[in-house]
C-alpha positions, 0 to 999 in steps of 0.5 A: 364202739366208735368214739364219738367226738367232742364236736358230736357230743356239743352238737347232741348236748345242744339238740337235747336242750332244745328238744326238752323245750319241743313237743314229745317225739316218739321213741323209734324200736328199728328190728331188723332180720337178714334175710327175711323174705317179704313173702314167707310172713303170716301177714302176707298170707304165706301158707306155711310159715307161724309169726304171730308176733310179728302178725300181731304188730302188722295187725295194730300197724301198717304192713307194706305189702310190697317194700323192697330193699336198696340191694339185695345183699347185705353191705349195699343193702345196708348202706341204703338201709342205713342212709335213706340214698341208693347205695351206689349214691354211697359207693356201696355196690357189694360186701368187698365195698361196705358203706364206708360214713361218708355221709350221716346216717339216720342213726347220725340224724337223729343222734344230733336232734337229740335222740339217743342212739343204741345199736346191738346185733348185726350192721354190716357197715365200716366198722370204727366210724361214727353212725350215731349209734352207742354201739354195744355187741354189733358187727361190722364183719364185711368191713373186716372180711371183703367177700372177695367173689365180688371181685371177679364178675367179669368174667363170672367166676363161680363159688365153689362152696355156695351149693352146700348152703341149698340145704337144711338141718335141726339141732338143739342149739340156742338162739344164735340171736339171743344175745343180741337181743339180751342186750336189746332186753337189758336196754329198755329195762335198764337204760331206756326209761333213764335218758331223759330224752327219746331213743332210738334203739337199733336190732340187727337179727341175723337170721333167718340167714344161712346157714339154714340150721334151726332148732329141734323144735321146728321140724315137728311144726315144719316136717321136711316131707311135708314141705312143698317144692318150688314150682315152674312152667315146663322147660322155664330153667331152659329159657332163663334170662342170661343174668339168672344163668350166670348167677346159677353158674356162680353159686354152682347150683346149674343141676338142679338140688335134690328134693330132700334137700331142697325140702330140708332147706325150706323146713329149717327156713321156716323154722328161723322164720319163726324163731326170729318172730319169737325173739322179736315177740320178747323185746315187744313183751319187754317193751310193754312191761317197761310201759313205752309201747304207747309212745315208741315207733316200731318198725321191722324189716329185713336188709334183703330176701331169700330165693329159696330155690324159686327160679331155680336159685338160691339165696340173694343177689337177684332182683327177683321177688324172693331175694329183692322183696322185704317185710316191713311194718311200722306201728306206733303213735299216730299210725292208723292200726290193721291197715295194708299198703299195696303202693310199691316203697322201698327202704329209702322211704323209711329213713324219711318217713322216721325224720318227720316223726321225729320233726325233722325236715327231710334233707334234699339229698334223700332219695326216699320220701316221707311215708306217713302221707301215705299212711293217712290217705294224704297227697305227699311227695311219694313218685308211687313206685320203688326201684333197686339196684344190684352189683354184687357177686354172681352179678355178670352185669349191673341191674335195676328193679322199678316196681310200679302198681302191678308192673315190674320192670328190670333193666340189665346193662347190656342185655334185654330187659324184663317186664312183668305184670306181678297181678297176672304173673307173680311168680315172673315167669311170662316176659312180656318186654318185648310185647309192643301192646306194653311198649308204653309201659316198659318205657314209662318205667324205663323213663322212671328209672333214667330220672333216677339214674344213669345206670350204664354208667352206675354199672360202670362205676361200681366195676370201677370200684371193685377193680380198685379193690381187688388191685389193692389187694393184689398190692397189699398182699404176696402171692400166697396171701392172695391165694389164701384169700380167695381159695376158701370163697373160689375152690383150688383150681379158680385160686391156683389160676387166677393167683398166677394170671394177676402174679404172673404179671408182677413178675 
């Protein structure tokens, strides 16, 4: 658990004295998942796939039916999630470069406002620094171990393990989440009802992230055989953007993954799916037994989605719907119940949107805005569309998603970009960039994301970052340290090389 300062502890016993003199705020529950996908929910009206829990929630709820993550893939993800700013505002680009508290986190803002925090289960931050939390079994494992293929983008290198992870098995295990949420079980019986005060209480699940191993009891509600292939025009994978090629090559998945495997794999993801939906249905029962549900915000998403062999790619870091695209829900007091919101948001938003339930004015330095306007049918401050970034492994060049109303737009540094329109085209297979009948619409959305960003020198910056990395690794490591650090992510023969291309040069 970080320790918390003197300073923190004056600034939270001042703000608890003020807020008893305040009108009540809400309790806020944040559930968090890794790599949930938006599409594959009940709610979202996925074919296959059981959350009744998580149904029942978007039901007496809001559901965002088109939300998307700051980056998809954990640590940057995170770093926006955590912030309310785009990661690369926090210099977060890839899981070598977690978000390191350089500034305060909604746990932080809270925290001095008088809430009391409480975090268990995956963060994926620096570990050791102050988020605002009372942290109790979380985990900050990419602080602590970089995921060094983010290190050598340029040129691409290629993961020599990440083909195993396109497959599926069942087991009769236990829940890799339950103790997680054991702990989050024991905070509301125990402690929540003690403070004094409103909570915040932080889950972060870990699945359904790879590898893709659910229980037994999932193969008879998800048989393998049963399970339907992902699906593409004729001659697609031929003609895919560059930037999906690369990415392709990097995880080793250029050949295609045979069909029962690929079946397996959608089985066991499906069957984690629910297993997450039903150990977030037992912190809601706990939360209704406690007697909090009617004054506690509960909001669910995940850091990033899934490709699940869609486009031919598997796993994150692609702006792609399957990998960029999250659930999220919100329910609680004051939010109107069995309503959809079809207006693109993005995580940004959240962060603000739980500032104001808490009274909190929004600070000048967010990137998100406010939701609760949108909730209620009221003009707000939104812009109307989302965008997110991504430069992590696999990544040859750095890439930007703005999502407006029914169009899509990704911009690649140094490379053509792609427009789709997600009404007529969901599966984003027609490009229709270089279309002059949609010239306008490409370059309104090119100008909404130039007023966000200068993303060439975005992509620049974090190339800079990743270079600093990996030459202080070079540097605080000998020769074979360095080659036993990457030969598990990049195989003998890309270790063995590279080890003697960035030695050789000391010597």
């Amino acid at each position: 658990m970080p320790d918390i300062t003197r300073r923190a502890l004056l600034q939270t016993s001042a703000a608890g004295a003020a807020l008893a003199q305040q009108p009540r705020r809400p309790n806020i529950l944040f559930l968090c998942s890794d790599q949930h996908s938006g599409a594959v929910l009940g709610s979202s009206g996925h074919p296959i796939v059981k959350t009744p829990h998580l149904d029942r929630l978007a039901a007496r709820g809001v559901h965002f039916r088109h939300a998307y993550c700051g980056s998809p893939v954990c640590a940057p993800g995170r770093a926006s999630m955590m912030t309310g700013m785009f990661a690369s505002d926090v210099g977060s680009y890839c899981k070598s470069t977690p978000f390191d508290g350089r500034v305060p986190t909604w746990g932080n803002r809270l925290r001095d406002a008088g809430y009391h925090c409480w975090a268990s289960g995956k963060m994926d931050l620096w570990k050791g620094k102050d988020f605002g939390f009372v942290e109790e079994g979380t985990s900050h494992g990419h602080s602590q171990h970089p995921d060094i293929t983010s290190l050598f983008r340029m040129p691409v290198c290629y993961r020599a393990g990440e083909r195993k992870a396109a497959n599926g098995s069942f087991s009769d295990r236990p829940a890799p989440d339950q103790p997680t949420v054991d702990r989050a079980l024991r905070f509301l019986r125990n402690q929540s009802r003690q403070l004094g005060r409103p909570w915040c209480m932080y889950a972060g699940i870990v699945k359904p992230h790879p590898k893709f191993e659910a229980a037994a009891r999932y193969r008879e509600i998800y048989p393998p055989e049963k399970m339907p292939l992902p699906q593409w025009p004729e001659g697609y994978l031929e003609r895919r953007h560059p930037m999906f090629q690369m990415l392709a090559n990097f995880k080793n998945i250029q050949s295609p993954i045979p069909r029962d495997r690929v079946q397996r794999a959608r089985s066991a993801y499906f069957g984690l799916v629910s297993e997450v939906d039903e150990l977030i249905g037992s912190i809601l029962a706990e939360l209704d037994r406690t007697g909090q549900t009617e004054n506690t915000v509960i909001l669910y998403t995940s850091d990033h989605g899934e490709m699940l062999g869609e486009h031919g790619l598997w796993l994150k870091n692609v702006l792609l719907e399957g990998a960029a695209r999250v659930p999220a829900i919100m329910a609680g007091p004051g939010i109107p119940a069995g309503k959809s919101i079809e207006m693109p948001v993005s995580h940004v938003d959240l962060i603000a949107t739980m500032l104001e339930m808490a009274g909190l004015p929004r600070p000048s330095r967010l990137r998100g805005h406010s939701l609760l306007p949108v909730i209620h049918g009221r003009a707000g401050d939104h812009p109307g569309f989302a965008c997110a970034e991504s430069h992590s492994e696999g990544n040859a060049t750095g890439s930007f998603l703005i999502r407006k109303g029914d169009w899509k737009y990704l911009y690649f540094t140094g490379d053509e970009p792609l427009l789709f329109n997600l009404r007529e085209d969901p599966g984003e297979f027609q490009n229709l960039a270089a279309e002059k009948k949609y010239a306008s619409v490409r370059e309104e959305l090119h100008t909404h994301l130039t007023s966000l960003v200068d993303p060439d020198a975005v992509t620049y910056a974090a190339f800079r970052r990743q270079e600093e990395a990996l030459d202080r690794l070079i540097r605080e490591n000998s020769r074979d340290e360095f080659h036993d650090e990457i030969v598990g992510r990049l195989g003998l023969m890309q270790a063995r090389l590279l080890t003697h291309r960035y030695y050789a040069r000391r010597a």
